[in-house]
C-alpha positions in Angstrom: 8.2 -1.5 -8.1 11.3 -1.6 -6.5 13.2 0.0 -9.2 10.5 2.8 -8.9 11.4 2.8 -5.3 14.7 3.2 -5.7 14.7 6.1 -8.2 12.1 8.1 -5.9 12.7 12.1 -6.2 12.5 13.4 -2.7 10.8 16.7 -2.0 13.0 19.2 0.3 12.3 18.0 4.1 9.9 19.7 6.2 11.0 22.9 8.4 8.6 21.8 11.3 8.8 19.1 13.7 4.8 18.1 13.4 3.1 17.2 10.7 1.4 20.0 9.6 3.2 20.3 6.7 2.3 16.4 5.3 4.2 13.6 6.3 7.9 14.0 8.1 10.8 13.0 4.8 12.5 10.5 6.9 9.3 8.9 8.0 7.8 8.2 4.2 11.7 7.1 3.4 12.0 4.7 6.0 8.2 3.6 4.6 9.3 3.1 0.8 12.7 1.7 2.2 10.6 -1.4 3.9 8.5 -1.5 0.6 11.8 -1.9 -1.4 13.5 -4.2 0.8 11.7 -6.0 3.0 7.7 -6.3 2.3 6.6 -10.2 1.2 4.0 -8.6 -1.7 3.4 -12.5 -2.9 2.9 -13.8 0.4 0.1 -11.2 0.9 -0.9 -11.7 -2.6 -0.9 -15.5 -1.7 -3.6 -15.0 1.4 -5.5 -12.6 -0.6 -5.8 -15.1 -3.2 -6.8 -17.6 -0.9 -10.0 -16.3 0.0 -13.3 -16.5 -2.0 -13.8 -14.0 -4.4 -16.3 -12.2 -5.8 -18.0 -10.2 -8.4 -20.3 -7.5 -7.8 -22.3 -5.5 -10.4 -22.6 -1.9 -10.1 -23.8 0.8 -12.3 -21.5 1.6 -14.9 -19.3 -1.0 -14.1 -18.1 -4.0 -11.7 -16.1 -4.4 -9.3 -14.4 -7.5 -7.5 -14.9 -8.1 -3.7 -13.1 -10.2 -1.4 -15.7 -11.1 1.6 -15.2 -12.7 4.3 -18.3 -13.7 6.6 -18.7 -15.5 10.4 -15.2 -15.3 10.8 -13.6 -13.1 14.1 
């Protein structure tokens, strides 16, 4: 991911200051930038881990849950 990250093509930037035309260039590289360099994907990994999984059966397939009940 983080080579991926790094190698990112970059559309032109936006020629408004809103967002009506998607998401502001600098704002989306500053986003990838923390993906790249600073975001703990194992530790989150680690918590997601840690709670109790599931498997739920749906028509044509399944699909895995991760529930968490009577907790705030």
């Amino acid at each position: 991911m983080h080579r991926r990250l790094e190698h990112a093509r970059w559309p032109a930037p936006e020629t408004v200051e809103d967002w009506s035309q998607g998401v502001p260039l600098a704002r989306l590289q500053a986003l990838c930038s923390y993906w790249r360099d600073e975001y703990d994907w194992r530790r989150c990994e680690t918590a997601l881990n840690a709670l109790p999984q599931f498997t739920t059966w749906m028509k044509p397939a399944s699909t895995g849950r991760s529930l968490r009940c009577g907790e705030p």
